[in-house]
N, C-alpha and C positions, 0 to 999 in steps of 0.2 A: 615467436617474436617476443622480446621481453618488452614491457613496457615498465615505466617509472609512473605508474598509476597505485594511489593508493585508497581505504578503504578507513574514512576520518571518523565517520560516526556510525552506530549500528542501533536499531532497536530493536526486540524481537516482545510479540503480544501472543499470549498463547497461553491456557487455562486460568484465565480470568487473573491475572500477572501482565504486567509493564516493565522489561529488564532494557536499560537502555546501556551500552558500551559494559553490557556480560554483569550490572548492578541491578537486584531487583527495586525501581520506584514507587512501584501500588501493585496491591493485591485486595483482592474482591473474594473469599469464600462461597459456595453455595448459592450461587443466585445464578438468574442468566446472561445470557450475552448481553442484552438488551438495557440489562439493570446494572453489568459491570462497565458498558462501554458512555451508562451515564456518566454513572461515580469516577470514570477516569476522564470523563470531558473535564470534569468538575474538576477534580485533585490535580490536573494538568495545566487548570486556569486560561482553556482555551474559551475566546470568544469569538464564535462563529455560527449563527442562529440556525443557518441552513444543515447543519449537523446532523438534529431533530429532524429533519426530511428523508435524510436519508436511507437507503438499505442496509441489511445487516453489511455487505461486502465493501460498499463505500465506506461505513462506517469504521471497519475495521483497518481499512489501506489509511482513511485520512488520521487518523488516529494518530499511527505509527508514520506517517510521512511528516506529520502536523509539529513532535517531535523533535525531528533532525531539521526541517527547514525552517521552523520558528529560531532556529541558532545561526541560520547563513543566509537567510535571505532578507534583499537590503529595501522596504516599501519605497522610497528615494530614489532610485535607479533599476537598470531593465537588468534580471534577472537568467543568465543562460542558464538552465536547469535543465538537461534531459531524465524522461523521466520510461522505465523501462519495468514493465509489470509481468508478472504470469500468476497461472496457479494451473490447477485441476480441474477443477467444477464447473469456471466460466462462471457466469449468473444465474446458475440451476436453482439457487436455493427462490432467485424472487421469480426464476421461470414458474416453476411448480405454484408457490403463491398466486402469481398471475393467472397462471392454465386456469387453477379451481374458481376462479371469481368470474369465469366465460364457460365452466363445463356443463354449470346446470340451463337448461334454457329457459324453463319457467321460472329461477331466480337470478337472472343475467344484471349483474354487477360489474363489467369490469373499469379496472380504476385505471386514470391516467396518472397519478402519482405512481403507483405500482410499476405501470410497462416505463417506465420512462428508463429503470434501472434493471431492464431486460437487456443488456449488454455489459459486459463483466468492464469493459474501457472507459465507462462513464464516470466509475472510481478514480480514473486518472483525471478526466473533465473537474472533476468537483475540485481536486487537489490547486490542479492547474489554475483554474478559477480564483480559489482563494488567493492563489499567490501571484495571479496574473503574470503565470508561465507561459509562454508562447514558443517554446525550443521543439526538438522531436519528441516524439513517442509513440512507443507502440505496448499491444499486450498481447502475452501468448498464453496458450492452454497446452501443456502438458502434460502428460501422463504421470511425472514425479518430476520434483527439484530440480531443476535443470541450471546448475550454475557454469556449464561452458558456456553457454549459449548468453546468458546474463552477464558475465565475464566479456567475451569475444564483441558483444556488440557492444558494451559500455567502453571498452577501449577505442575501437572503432573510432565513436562519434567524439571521444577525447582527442583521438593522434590526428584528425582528419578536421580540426576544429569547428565540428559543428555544436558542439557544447562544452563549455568551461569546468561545467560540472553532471554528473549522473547519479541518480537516484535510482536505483534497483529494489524490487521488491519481488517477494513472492507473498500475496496475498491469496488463500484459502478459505472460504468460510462454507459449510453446507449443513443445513439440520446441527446446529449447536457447536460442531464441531470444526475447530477454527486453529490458522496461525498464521501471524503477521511477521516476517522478518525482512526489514528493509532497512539499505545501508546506502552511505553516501561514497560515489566513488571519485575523487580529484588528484590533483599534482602533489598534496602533500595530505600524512595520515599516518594513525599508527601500525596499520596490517598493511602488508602489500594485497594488490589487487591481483589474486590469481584464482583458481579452478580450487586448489587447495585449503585455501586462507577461508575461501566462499561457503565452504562445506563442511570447514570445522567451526565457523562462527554459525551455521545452521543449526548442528545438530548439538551444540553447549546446552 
């Protein structure tokens, strides 16, 4: 089925680089995750305290959503934003973090800041949060890139008006190794919204 859905904004975050609509923003050299995704809260002129709270995985989704919806979303009025996540890993990298701070018994630490972001959808909660999004969402875990699936349900919830607008991402992060690419899908934009368009603005 064709739809008239289109693909208006894009950001992709990945080796310590910020390219929003296929332009590089910031770039961070030789440091880590941790230290690049300060310097780009900072160079992005985001104010949102709770940031600093977060895991590497949220940190990384809000980043790149913080982005495209700092330019369409209106604090004044209710906001229809669906918002449609996946990746690979789930929240292995702060699972494993977690596991070790309960594995020893005679130094049994575990934190509740820690387990709170033992669920990969909590990155959606945070976003959501900020923006006081209340639309669908959901997040999946697969095995690679799955943009029919991101495509097929973003149209969905557009033709069937349960959202104005959809947010898709694939957020990744595990042991250092990380990429954010999330795009805004609506009634007007400069890529059409298909299986195609999805998977060449991935892999630019």
């Amino acid at each position: 089925m064709k739809t008239n859905n289109y693909i208006s904004n894009y950001c992709v975050i990945e080796n310590n680089s910020v390219c929003i609509n296929g332009a590089k923003k910031f770039e961070l050299e030789n440091v880590s995750f941790s230290e690049f995704s300060k310097a780009a809260y900072k160079n992005l002129e985001i104010d949102y305290s709770k940031f600093f709270k977060m895991d590497n995985l949220s940190k990384l989704a809000f980043l790149a959503s913080e982005i495209i919806l700092s330019k369409v979303v209106n604090p004044d009025s209710a906001n229809d934003i669906a918002l449609i996540f996946a990746n690979q890993s789930s929240s292995l990298d702060t699972d494993v973090k977690y596991q070790s701070s309960i594995a020893n018994k005679e130094d049994y630490f575990p934190s509740p800041a820690v387990f709170v972001y033992t669920l990969p959808n909590i990155c959606i909660g945070e976003i959501s949060i900020k923006h006081q999004l209340q639309s669908e969402n959901a997040f999946f875990v697969f095995d690679t890139f799955n943009a029919e699936v991101l495509s097929q349900y973003a149209d969905l919830l557009l033709e069937t008006n349960k959202a104005q607008k959809v947010l898709c991402g694939w957020v990744e992060y595990y042991q250092e190794k990380y990429k954010a690419f999330v795009y805004l899908v609506e009634k007007q934009g400069d890529f059409e919204h298909n299986k195609q368009i999805i998977n060449t603005l991935y892999n630019k």
